[in-house]
Phi, psi and omega in degrees: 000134197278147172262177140283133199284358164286278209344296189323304190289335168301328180275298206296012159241314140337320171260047180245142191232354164268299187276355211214020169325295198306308148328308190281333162307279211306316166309294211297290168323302162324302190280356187274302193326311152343297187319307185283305174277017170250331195267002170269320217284322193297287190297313159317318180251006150297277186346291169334299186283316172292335162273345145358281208271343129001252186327297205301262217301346164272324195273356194256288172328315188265353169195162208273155165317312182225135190233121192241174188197129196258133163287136155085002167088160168302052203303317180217109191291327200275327188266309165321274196315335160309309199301292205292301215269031110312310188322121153309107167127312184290134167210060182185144175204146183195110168341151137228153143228147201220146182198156198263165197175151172259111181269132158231159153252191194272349164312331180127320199310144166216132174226170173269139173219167144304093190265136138232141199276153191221153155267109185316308184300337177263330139323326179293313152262041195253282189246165118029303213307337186265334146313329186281309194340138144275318188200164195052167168229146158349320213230041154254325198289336197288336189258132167212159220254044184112257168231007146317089159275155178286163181218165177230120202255139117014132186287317186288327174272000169261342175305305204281346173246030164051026146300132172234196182262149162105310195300176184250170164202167197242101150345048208237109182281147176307352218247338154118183179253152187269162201232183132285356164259358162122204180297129146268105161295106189205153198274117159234150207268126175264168105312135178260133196270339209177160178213142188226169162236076212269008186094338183252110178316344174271330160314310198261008169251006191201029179237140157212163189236157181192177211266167204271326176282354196262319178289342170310284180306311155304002182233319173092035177280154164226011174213171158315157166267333195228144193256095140344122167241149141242145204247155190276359161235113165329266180017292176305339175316313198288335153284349181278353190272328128311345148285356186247025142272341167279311177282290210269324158143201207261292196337340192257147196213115174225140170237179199239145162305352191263345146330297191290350193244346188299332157300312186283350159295327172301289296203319187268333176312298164296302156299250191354355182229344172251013168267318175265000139298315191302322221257340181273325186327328171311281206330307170303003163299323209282332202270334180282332175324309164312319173298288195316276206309343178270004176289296197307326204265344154309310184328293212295329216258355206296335172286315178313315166280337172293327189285316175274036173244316181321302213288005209076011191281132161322167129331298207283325202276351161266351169297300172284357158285345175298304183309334181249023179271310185291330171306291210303310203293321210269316163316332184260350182277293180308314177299309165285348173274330181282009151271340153285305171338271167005282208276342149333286156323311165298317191283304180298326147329268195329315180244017164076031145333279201265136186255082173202122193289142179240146157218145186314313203273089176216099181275001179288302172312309197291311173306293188333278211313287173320300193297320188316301238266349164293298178301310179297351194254341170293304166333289211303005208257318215304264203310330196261344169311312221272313179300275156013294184263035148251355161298137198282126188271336127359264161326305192294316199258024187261344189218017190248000000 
């Protein structure tokens, strides 16, 4: 196969191994030096995009996609949820109430936790939570043992207070418990129905569930506070969340998880872009190293370009030969790293190296990384390309 004639003069300068050994050292460092540094930049940001989507699918798991709220309250709970799961998308609403409560056991133990109250049946198609269940179920909170109700604890928070199912344990709220005699401040005693995991330590060190009328009374609530959605796309929530003041009236107030969540995503985000800048400095180590060797090899070559600018060869045409001597080093640099990169990536999924899910399949991030360390490596072509084709061809052949 006929080459083109820069390629041709480019390659074989590139391969020539005797008077220009030294040289050809140094490319060879330039292309490893890529190699390592695209395959770093590769593997940093799978870890990244794989703890990303870690969190987002724990934090999307532990709580519904959308949370809406009525100016002037929730007046007919039954009827609000009729309403949102009209919303185009939506295919889950579910009552809630959340209150702040003193957990004790019989053991001594005590935490402050989060209660919320819920409809098992209706929960269930919001969140998680029943999946998450360990022991015990969802629908024990439905049975209660007299004036006992069931409650559902957090794996960590039943570890650390030394709680199984079945033990009791004592409620007591800032809002007291309602009577027929008004609010009483007083502890009132659950049973534990069930322990769940839902992945994330603040749920699961500082959460319990209990039935939505119970957590009412014990809060001193008289409608729900908040209506739970889940949507048939995350992804979609923030628009569907903007559609339910328009369809439903202004009087409706929703926010989305990635709202309720955008600092820490901004945050995981701005890391993720300052591991992979820091980790491509390298590649530019590499592109100057490219630079360097293609300076040395105009110094060495100089008789050799006077002579074919004699024989006619253009400017521009020794200007691309330099430029694709440096194209080659970064191309063969760039490739193999972005193929160690890969399998690399492959490995550590595949057989669990790391316990952190990664995932591969992000062809945006992959493309970036490759054209980023191909432009940069062109750049680096520029400046020994352009001194090359200025050469006085006079001048070079004048002492030779």
């Amino acid at each position: 196969m006929d080459l083109p004639f820069e390629l041709f003069v480019a390659l074989r300068y590139l391969l020539a191994k005797r008077k220009q050994a030294f040289i050809s050292v140094i490319s060879l460092i330039s292309a490893l030096g890529v190699t390592v540094g695209v395959m770093a930049v590769l593997i940093a940001l799978a870890l990244m995009t794989g703890l990303q989507g870690e969190l987002r699918d724990r934090i999307v798991g532990s709580m519904a996609h959308a949370y809406v709220q009525k100016a002037g309250g929730l007046t007919d709970p039954e009827a609000e949820v009729k309403k949102l799961l009209s919303v185009p998308r939506v295919i889950g609403a579910a009552p809630i109430v959340q209150g702040k409560a003193l957990l004790t056991s019989d053991g001594g133990g005590e935490a402050f936790i989060e209660v919320k109250g819920i409809v098992p049946e209706q929960e269930r198609t919001v969140t998680q939570i029943e999946r998450a269940m360990l022991t015990g179920s969802l629908d024990a909170l439905n049975t209660a043992a007299g004036d006992v109700s069931g409650i559902l604890l957090g794996k960590d928070l039943a570890a650390n207070l030394h709680i199984s199912v079945g033990d009791r344990v004592r409620l007591l709220t800032p809002e007291g418990t309602l009577t027929p005699f008004g609010p009483i401040m007083r502890p009132r005693l659950f049973k534990v129905a069930g322990t769940f995991s839902l992945g994330l330590f603040e749920y699961d060190s500082g959460y319990g569930f209990v039935r939505l009328d119970v957590a009412e009374r014990m809060l001193g609530r008289t409608l729900p506070d908040l209506i739970e959605l889940r949507i048939d796309d995350m992804f979609a929530a923030p628009q569907v969340v903007k559609s339910i003041p328009a369809r439903l009236g202004s009087d409706y107030l929703a926010q989305d998880w990635a709202d309720l969540n955008g600092a820490l995503f901004s945050a995981l985000w701005i890391e993720k872009m300052a591991i992979s800048i820091t980790i491509g400095l390298i590649v530019m180590v590499a592109a100057l190293n490219i630079a360097g060797s293609l300076i040395l090899l105009v110094m060495e070559k100089s008789r050799d370009i006077a002579i074919l600018k004699t024989m006619g060869s253009s400017a521009v045409s020794i200007r691309r030969i330099f430029m694709l001597q440096g194209l080659v080093i970064g191309v063969l640099g760039t490739s193999t790293g972005a193929a160690a990169g890969y399998a690399l990536i492959y490995i550590l999924d595949r057989y669990k190296l790391i316990q952190v899910p990664i995932d591969v399949y992000q062809p945006v991030d992959f493309a970036i990384v490759v054209l980023a360390a191909l432009a940069i490596c062109f750049v680096a072509t520029i400046y020994p390309a352009r001194q090359a084709s200025r050469l006085d061809p006079a001048q070079a052949l004048r002492y030779q």
